[in-house]
C-alpha positions as CSV (number, residue, x, y, z in Angstrom):
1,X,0.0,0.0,0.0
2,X,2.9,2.3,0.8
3,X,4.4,1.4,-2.5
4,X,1.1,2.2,-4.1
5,X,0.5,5.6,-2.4
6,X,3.7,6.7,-3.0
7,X,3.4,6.4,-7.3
8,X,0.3,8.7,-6.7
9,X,2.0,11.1,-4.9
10,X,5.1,10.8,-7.7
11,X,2.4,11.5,-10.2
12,X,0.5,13.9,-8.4
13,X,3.3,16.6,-7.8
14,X,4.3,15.9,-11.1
15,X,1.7,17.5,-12.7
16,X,2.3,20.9,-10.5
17,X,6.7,21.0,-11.1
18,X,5.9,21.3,-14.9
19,X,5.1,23.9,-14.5
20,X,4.7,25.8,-11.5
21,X,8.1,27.0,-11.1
22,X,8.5,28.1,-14.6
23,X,5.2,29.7,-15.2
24,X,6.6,33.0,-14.4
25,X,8.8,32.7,-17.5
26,X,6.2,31.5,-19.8
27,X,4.0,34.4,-18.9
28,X,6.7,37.1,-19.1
29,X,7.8,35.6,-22.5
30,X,4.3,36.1,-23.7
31,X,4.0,39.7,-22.8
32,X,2.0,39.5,-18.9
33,X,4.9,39.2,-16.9
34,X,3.5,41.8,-15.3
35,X,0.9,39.7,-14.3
36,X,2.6,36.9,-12.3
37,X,1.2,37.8,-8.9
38,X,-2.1,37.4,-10.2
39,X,-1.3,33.8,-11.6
40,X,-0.1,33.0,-8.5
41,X,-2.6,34.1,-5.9
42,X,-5.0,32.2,-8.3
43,X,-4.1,29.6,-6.9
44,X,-5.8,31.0,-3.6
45,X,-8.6,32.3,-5.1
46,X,-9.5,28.9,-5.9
47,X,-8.6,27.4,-3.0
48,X,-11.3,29.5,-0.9
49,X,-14.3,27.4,-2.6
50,X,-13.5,24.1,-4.1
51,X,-10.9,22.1,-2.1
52,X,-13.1,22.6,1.2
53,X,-16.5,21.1,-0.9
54,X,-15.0,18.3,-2.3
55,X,-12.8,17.6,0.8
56,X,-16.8,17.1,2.1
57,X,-17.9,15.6,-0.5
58,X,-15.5,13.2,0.2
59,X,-16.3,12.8,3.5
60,X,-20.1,12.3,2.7
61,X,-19.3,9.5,-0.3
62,X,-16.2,7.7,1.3
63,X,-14.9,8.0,-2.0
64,X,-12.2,10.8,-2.0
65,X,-9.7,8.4,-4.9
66,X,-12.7,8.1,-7.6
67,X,-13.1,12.3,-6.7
68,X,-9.3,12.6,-6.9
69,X,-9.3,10.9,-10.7
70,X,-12.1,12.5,-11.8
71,X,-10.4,16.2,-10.5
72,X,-7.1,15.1,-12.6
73,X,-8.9,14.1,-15.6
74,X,-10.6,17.3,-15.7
75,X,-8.0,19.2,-15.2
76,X,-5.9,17.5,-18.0
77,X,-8.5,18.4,-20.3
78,X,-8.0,22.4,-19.3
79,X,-4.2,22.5,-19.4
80,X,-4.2,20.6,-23.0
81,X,-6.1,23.7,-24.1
82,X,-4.3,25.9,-22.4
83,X,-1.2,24.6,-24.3
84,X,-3.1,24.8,-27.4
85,X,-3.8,28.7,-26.9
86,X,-0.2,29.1,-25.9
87,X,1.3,27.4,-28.7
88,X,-1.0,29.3,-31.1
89,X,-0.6,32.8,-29.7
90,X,3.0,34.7,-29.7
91,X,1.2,37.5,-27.4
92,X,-0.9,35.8,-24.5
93,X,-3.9,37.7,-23.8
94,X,-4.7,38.0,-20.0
95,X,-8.6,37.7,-20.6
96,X,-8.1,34.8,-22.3
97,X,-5.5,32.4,-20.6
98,X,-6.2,33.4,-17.0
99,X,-10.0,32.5,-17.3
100,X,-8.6,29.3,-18.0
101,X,-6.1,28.8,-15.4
102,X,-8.8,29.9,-12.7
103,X,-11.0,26.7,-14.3
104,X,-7.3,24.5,-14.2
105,X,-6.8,25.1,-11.1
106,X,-10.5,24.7,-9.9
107,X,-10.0,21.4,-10.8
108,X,-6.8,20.8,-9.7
109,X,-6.3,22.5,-6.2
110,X,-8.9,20.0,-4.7
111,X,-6.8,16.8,-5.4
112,X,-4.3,18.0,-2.9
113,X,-6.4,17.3,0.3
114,X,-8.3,14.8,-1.6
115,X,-4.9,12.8,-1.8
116,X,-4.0,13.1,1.6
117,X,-7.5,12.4,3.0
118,X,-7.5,8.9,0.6
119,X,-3.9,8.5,1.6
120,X,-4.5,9.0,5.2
121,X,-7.9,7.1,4.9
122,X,-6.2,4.0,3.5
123,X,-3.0,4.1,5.7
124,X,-5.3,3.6,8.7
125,X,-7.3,1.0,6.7
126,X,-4.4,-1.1,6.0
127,X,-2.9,-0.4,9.8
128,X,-0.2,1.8,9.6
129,X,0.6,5.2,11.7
130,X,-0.3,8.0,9.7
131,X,2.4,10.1,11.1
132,X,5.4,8.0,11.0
133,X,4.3,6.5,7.5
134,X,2.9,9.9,5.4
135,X,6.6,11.9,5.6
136,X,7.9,8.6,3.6
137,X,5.7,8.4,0.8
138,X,4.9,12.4,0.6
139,X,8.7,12.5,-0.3
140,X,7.7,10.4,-3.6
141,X,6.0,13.7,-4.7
142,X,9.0,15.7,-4.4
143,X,11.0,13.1,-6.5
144,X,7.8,13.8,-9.5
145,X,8.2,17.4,-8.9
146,X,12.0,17.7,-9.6
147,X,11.8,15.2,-12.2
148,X,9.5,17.2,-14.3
149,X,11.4,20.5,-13.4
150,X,14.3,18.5,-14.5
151,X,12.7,17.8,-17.9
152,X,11.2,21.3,-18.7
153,X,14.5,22.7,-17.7
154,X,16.2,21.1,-20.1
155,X,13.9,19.7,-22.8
156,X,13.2,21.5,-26.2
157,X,11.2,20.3,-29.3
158,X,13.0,21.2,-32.7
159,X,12.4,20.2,-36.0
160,X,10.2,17.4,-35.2
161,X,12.5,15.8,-32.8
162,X,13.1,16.1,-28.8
163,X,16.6,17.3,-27.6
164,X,17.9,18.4,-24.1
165,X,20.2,21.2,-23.4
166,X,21.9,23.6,-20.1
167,X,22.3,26.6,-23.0
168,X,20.7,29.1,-23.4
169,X,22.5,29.8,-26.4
170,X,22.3,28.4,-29.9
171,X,19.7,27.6,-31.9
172,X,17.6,26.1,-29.3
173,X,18.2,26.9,-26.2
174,X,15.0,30.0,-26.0
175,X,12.9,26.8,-27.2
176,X,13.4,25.1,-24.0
177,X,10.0,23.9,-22.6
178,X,10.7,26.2,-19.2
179,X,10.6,29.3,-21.5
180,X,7.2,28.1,-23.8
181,X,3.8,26.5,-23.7
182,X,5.5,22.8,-23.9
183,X,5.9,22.7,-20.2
184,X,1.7,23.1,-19.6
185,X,1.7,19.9,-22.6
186,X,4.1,18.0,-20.1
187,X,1.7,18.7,-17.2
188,X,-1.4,17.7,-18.9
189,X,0.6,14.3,-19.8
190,X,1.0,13.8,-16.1
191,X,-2.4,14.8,-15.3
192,X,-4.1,12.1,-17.5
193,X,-1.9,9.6,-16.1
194,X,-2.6,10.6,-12.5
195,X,-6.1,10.3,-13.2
196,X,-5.8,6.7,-15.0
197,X,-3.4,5.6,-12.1
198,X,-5.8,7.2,-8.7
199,X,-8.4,4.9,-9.9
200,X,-6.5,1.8,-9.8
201,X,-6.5,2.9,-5.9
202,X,-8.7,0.1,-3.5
203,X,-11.7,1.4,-2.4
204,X,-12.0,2.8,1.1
205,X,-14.4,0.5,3.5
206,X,-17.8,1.9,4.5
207,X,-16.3,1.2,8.3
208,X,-13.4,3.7,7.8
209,X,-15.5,6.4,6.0
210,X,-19.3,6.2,5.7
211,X,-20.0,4.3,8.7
212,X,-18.6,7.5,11.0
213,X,-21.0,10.1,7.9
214,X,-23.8,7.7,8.9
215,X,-23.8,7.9,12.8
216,X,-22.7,11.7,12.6
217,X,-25.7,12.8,11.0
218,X,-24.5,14.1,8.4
219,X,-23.7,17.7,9.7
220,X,-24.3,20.5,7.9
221,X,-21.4,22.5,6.7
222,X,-22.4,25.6,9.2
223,X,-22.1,23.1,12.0
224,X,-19.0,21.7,11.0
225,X,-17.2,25.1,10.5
226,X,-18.9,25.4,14.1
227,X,-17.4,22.7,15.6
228,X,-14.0,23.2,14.7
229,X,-13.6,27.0,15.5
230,X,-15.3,26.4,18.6
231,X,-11.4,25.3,19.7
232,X,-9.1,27.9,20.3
233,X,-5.9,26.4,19.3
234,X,-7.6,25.5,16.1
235,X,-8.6,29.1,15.2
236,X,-5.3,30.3,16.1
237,X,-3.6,27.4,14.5
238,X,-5.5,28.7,11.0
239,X,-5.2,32.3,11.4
240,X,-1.1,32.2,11.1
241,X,-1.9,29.3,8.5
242,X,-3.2,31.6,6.7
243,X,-0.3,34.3,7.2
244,X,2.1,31.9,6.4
245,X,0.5,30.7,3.3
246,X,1.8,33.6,1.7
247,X,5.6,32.5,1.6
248,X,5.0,29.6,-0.7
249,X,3.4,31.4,-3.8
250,X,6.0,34.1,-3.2
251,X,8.7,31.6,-3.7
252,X,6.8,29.8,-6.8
253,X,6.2,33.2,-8.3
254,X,9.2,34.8,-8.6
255,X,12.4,32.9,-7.6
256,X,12.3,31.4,-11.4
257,X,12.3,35.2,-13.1
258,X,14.8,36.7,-10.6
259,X,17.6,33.9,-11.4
260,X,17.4,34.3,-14.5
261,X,17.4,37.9,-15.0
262,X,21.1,37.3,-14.2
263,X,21.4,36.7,-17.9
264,X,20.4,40.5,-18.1
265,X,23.7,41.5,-16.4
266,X,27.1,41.6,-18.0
267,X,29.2,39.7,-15.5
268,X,26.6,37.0,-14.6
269,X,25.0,36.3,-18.3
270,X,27.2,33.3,-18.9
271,X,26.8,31.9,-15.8
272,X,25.3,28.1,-15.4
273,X,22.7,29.3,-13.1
274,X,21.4,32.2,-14.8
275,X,20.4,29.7,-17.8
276,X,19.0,27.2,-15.4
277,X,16.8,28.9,-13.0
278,X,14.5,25.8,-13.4
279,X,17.0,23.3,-12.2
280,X,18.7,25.8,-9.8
281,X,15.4,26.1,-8.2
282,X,14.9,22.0,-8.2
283,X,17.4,21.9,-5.2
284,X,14.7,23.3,-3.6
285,X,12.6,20.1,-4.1
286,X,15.7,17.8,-3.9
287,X,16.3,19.5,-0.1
288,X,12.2,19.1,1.0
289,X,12.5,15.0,-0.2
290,X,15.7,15.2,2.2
291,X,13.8,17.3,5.7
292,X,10.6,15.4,4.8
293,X,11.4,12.7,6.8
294,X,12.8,15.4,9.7
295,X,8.9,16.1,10.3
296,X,7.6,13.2,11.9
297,X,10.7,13.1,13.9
298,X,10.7,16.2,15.2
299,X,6.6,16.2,16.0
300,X,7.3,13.8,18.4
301,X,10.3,14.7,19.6
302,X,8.9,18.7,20.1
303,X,6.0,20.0,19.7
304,X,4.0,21.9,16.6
305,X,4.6,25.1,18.1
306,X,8.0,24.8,18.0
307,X,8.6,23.5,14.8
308,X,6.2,25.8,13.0
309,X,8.4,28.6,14.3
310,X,11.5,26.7,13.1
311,X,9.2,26.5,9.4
312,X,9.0,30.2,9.9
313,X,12.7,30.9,10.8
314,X,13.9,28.8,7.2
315,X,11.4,31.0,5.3
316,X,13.0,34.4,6.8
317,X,16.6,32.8,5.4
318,X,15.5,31.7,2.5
319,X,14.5,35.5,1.2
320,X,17.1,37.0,2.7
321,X,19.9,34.9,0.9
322,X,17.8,35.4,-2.2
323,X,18.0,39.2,-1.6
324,X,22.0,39.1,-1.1
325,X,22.8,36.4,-3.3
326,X,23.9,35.6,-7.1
327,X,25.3,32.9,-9.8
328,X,29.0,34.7,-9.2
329,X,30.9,34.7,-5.7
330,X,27.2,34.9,-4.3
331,X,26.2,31.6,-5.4
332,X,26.7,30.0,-2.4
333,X,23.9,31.7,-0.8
334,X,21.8,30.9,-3.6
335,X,22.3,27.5,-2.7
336,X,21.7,28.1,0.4
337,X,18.0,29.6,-0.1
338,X,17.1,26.3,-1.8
339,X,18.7,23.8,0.4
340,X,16.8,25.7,3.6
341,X,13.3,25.7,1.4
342,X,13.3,21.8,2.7
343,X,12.4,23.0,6.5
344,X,10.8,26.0,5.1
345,X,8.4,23.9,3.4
346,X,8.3,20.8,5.4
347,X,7.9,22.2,8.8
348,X,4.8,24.8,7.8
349,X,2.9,22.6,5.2
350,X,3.7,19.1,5.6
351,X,3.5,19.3,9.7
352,X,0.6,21.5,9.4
353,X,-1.7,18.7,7.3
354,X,-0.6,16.0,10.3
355,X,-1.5,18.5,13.0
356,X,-4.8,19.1,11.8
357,X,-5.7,15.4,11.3
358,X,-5.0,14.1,14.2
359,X,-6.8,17.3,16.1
360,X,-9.6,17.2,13.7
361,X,-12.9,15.2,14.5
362,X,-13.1,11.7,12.7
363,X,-16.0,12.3,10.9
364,X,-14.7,15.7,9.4
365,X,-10.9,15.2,8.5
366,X,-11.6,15.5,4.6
367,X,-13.5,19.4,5.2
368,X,-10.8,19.9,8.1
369,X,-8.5,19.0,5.6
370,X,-10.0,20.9,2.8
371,X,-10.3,23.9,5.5
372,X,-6.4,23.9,5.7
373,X,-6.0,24.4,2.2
374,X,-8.4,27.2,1.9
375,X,-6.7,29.2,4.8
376,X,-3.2,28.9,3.7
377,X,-3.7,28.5,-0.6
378,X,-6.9,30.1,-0.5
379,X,-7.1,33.6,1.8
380,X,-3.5,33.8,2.5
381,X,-1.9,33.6,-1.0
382,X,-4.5,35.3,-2.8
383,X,-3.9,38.9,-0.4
384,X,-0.7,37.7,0.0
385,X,0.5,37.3,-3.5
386,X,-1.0,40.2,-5.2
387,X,0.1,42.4,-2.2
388,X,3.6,40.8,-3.2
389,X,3.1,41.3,-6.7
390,X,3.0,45.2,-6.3
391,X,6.2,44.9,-4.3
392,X,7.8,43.5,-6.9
393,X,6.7,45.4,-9.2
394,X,7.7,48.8,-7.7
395,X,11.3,47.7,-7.9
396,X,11.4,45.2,-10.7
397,X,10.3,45.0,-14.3
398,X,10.3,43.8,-17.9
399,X,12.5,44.5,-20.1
400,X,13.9,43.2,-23.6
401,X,17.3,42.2,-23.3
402,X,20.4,40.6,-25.1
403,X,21.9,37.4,-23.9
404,X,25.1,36.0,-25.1
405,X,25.5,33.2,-27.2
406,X,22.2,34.5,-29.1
407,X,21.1,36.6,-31.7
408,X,17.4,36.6,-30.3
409,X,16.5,39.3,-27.3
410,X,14.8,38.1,-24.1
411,X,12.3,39.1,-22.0
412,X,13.7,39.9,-18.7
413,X,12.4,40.5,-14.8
414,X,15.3,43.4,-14.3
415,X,15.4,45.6,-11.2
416,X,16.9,45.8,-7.6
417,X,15.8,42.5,-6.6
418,X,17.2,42.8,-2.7
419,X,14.3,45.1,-1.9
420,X,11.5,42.8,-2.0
421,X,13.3,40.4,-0.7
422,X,14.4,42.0,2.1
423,X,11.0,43.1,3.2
424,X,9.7,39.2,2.6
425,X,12.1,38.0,4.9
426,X,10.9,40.7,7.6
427,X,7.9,39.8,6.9
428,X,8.7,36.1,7.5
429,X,10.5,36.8,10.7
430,X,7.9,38.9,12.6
431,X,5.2,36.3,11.5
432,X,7.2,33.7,13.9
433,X,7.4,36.2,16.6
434,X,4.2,36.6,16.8
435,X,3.3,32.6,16.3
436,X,5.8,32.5,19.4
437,X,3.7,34.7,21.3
438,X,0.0,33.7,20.5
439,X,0.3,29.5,19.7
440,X,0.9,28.5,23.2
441,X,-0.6,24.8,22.3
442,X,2.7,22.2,23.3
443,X,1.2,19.0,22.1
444,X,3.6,16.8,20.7
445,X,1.7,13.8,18.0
């Protein structure tokens, strides 16, 4: 079952590295690089409505990995025109492709708590511990992620034939997937085989999951939002979810169109990194399949408020060597901002989705679930990422510039780069001070 569990979650993330860490680069290539934040906080916009309905859904049908294909397939079908539009238009139009992206990720968001509430469903069904068990196959997902980044990093499609290249020079090397539409082909590719693979998935018994609907009544949604902000830890627990949630779409957003604006800048432009922002970034993922094993660990060993400020701590030095760093005699920090990602990630997101199952009531872990996602994805990016956006965007933007090694001008993300960052990592930092002070909770899973 582990085994099992683990392919879904390989196939699962890799639907989202296609493409989420290069979209930036797409969009700014096509003209609404200007636009990014609002890509990004789409994904919270989304998140406010669907993951908590189906997340209930689930819980009323017992059947979260027939929902979870069904999502993917869907979803596959959006991105495949998506690619379509991209391929067929040099200048994206906003009204057109985000429309599209808002219906994507409608269908998309959802199968993140819909995995975990079939993961954590069947885990119990087949008797393992949840907690100790999750961090090994949730690292399977970071192995799909990297491994598409990987591919779009490198990949390009050329004169009917499929090549691979570090260059940004040449003939090729502006034709890489993680500059085009190719990368959102890649990700509807995974998505169909996500969906073909979730419903190979056993079936969840009635005793695990309609058995606790039937002798709970069925409560309404009013009274299950009730129940669980009638605990205080709970409601504080969600309110800095939702003030963290903010960190990750920053990260997604722009870290991709800030490395490689290097290329823009006469002593970096022939640097490795600058040409491989993709793959620079996958040691991001690389460092989150190393910590994710560090969670379970450390919930039992501490407790969640102290590693949620730890979580909170990696995010603050994760902008802060962004802000200082570069692909020169700064690329060491760099490194540094994607190795610490790992705990960054792991210690907000992954130990956040244990915490609230095992706090949660049994017959309302797929909404509390669900919940989770629309705090932190949903309210938090959304306000977040657009109120990022304009910082960005007061120091940094667009331009057309000339690379070396090509003939062809690029579409660049120039500007003084340490000033966002700088006030992202503040931002980071008195987010844990605060947690500190409010989350006095100790429980240890």
């Amino acid at each position: 079952m582990k085994a099992r569990l683990s392919l879904l979650y390989f196939l699962q993330f890799g639907v989202w590295g296609c493409y989420l860490t290069s979209f930036g680069q797409f969009l700014g290539s096509g003209g609404i690089g200007s636009k990014i934040a609002w890509f990004y906080a789409a994904v919270g916009l989304v998140s406010i409505i669907t993951p908590s309905l189906l997340g209930r859904l689930a819980d009323r049908t017992g059947r979260p990995e027939r929902l979870l294909g069904l999502c993917h397939l869907l979803a596959a079908g959006v991105m495949f025109i998506m690619w379509r539009y991209g391929m067929t238009h040099q200048h994206l139009e906003f009204g057109v492709i985000y429309p599209l992206y808002l219906l994507f990720l409608a269908l998309y968001m959802p199968t993140m708590a819909l995995a975990n509430t079939a993961t954590f469903g069947l885990l119990t069904q087949s008797g393992h511990n949840t907690v100790t068990s999750f961090p090994s196959i949730r690292i399977w997902g970071t192995v799909g992620f990297v491994g598409a980044m990987w591919f779009v990093n490198c990949a390009y499609w050329f004169d009917g034939s499929l090549g691979f290249s570090f260059s940004d020079g040449g003939n090729v090397g502006q034709m890489r997937f993680q500059y085009n539409a190719m990368q959102l082909l890649c990700s509807s590719i995974m998505g169909i085989l996500a969906a073909l693979y979730s419903l190979t998935l056993p079936s969840l018994k009635p005793s695990e999951t309609n058995r606790q609907n039937n002798t709970s009544v069925r409560i309404s949604l009013k009274d299950s939002i009730k129940i669980l902000f009638g605990k205080r830890e709970i409601v504080i627990f969600l309110v800095f979810v939702i003030l963290s949630g903010v960190c990750l779409q920053i990260s997604n957003g722009f870290v991709t169109p800030f490395i490689t604006h290097f290329s823009g800048i006469t002593e970096y432009m022939d640097s490795f990194a600058s040409g491989n922002a993709t793959m620079l970034f996958s040691l991001s993922q690389i460092s989150e399949a190393a910590c994710i094993l560090l969670v379970g660990i450390s919930l039992k060993w501490k407790d969640i408020r102290f590693v949620y400020a730890v979580g909170l701590l990696a995010w603050t030095l994760r902008f802060l060597m962004l802000g200082v760093g570069n692909p020169d005699d700064g690329l060491w920090l760099l490194i540094g901002s994607m190795l610490v990602y790992g705990i960054a990630f792991n210690f907000i997101t992954i130990a956040g989705h244990l915490y609230i199952q095992q706090i949660a009531p049994s017959n309302m872990k797929g909404f509390a679930q669900g919940l989770m996602m629309f705090m932190s994805n949903g309210i938090g990016a959304t306000f977040g990422t657009i109120a990022a956006g304009s910082i960005v965007n007061r120091w940094c933007h667009w331009e057309m510039i000339s690379i070396s090694g090509s003939g062809v001008p690029m579409r660049l993300f120039m500007g003084e780069w340490i000033y966002p960052w700088s006030m992202f990592a503040a931002y980071a930092f008195v987010i844990m001070i605060l947690w500190l002070l409010f989350f006095r909770k100790k429980t240890i899973l």
